[in-house]
N, C-alpha and C positions, 0 to 999 in steps of 0.2 A: 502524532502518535502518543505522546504522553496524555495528553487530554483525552483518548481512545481508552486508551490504557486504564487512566486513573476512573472515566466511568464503568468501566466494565467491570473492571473488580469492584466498586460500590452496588452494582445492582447483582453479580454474580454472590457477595457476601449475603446482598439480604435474601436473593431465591435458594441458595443453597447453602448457606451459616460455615461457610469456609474464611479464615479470615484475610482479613485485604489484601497482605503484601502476598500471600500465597496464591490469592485469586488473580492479580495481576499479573505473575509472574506465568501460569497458567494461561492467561490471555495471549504475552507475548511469545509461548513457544509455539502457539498454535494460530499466530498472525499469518493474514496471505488468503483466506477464507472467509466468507459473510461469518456475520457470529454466530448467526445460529448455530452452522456448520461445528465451529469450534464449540460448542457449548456441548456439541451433541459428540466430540472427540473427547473432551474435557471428563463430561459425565455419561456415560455411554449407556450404563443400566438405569438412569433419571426417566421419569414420566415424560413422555412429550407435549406436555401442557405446561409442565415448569420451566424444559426451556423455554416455548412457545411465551410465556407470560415473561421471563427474564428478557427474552429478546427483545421484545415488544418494548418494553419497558426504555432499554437500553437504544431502542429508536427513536422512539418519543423522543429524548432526553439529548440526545445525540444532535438536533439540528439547533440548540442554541450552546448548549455547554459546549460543546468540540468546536464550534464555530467562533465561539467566543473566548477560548482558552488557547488559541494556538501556539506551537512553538513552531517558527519556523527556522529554518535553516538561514543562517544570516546571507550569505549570495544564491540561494535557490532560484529569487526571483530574477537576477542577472544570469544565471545561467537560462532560465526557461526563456529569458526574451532574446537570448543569445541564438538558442536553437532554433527559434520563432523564427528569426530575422535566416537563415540560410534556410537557402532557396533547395536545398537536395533532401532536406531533414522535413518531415511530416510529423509532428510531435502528439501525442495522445497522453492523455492521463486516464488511468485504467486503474478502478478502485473500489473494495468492496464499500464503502462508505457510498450515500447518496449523494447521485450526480447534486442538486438544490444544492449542496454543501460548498463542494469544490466549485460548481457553477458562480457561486456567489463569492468567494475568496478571487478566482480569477475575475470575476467583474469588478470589483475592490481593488485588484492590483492592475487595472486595465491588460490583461496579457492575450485573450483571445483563441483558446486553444479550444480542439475534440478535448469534451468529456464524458467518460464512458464509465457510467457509478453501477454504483448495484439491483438499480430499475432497472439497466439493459444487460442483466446478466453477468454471469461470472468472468472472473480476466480472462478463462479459456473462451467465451462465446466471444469477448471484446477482440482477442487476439484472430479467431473465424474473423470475423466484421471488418478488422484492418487488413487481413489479407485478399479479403473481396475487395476494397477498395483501392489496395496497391499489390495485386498478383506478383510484378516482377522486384519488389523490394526487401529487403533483410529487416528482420523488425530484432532493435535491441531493444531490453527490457532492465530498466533500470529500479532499483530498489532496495528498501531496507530490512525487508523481509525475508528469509532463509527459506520460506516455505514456496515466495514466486521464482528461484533459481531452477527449478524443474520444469517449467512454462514452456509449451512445444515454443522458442523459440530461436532465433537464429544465436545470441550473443546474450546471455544475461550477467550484468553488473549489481555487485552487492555494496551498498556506499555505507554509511557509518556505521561499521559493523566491529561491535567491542569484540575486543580481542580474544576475549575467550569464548564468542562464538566464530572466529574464523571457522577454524574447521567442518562445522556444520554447513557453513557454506559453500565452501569447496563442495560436499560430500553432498547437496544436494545439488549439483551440478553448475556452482558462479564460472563466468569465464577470465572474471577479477574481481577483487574483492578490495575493497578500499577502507581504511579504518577513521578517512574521514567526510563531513557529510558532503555532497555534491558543492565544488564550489569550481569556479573559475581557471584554477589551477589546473586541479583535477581533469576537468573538461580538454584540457590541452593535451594531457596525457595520455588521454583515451581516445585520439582526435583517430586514432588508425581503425578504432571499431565503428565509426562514425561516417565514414566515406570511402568509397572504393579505389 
């Protein structure tokens, strides 16, 4: 997300001369949406060619910078192979970023998961697509974004969420909210939204 983050305010500063820590910050309230999406929340009375050319821009640039800049969460990858490995959990990553991206990070970390980026549609089409493929299952939705707590779905979990945006969490519907990022622990604690 930082590496999201820090391009988007660099090409949102050059298409629209807002400056960076403001353009950034502007990115992460309106995270949880393709960018367009948010460009066009962001600046609502803009040309649709300026976003159109920011976005673009911000794609381009997106499959080595964000790919090559990552922060990840130090046990992400121990919890993802944790859920891999039980047989009752069907695991999805569901992302406005391009599947290429994530596809390639998970082949790099051998983990072998659905990935569901922004060629196949937005998390709402992703979250249709998983219910066709598991009718009788509860789908939890986990995340660091405020904006997917509202996702038609059964349980959604908010993880490294600074504390002065709890609230907005809550208030967009989290069923927990966690202030730290997804790790091994954590996972233990939430074991009752996880199996029936």
């Amino acid at each position: 997300m930082p590496a999201h983050a820090d391009l988007a305010a660099k090409c949102i500063q050059k298409h629209f001369g807002i400056n960076f820590q403001s353009a950034r910050e502007q990115y992460l309230n309106t995270t949880g949406i393709p960018f367009d999406y948010q460009l066009k929340k962001i600046f609502p009375e803009e040309k649709e060619s300026k976003i159109i050319s920011c976005a673009e821009e911000y794609h381009k640039e997106k499959m080595t910078y964000v790919y090559e800049n990552p922060k990840e969460f130090p046990e992400a990858l121990k919890v993802v192979k944790k859920l891999r490995d039980d047989e009752n959990i069907y695991q999805t990553v569901s992302s406005s970023t391009e599947e290429s991206i994530i596809n390639k990070w998970a082949a790099k970390n051998d983990i072998g998961i659905m990935v569901l980026g922004r060629e196949s549609g937005s998390k709402n089409d992703h979250i249709i697509e998983v219910r066709k493929w598991f009718p009788q299952s509860k789908i939890i939705f986990i995340s660091d974004s405020h904006g997917d707590m509202s996702l038609p779905v059964e349980i959604t979990l908010g993880v490294d969420v600074p504390s002065h945006k709890e609230q907005i969490f809550w208030d967009n519907g989290a069923h927990n909210v966690s202030f730290e990022p997804v790790n091994l622990n954590w996972l233990e604690e939430i074991k009752e939204f996880l199996v029936e």
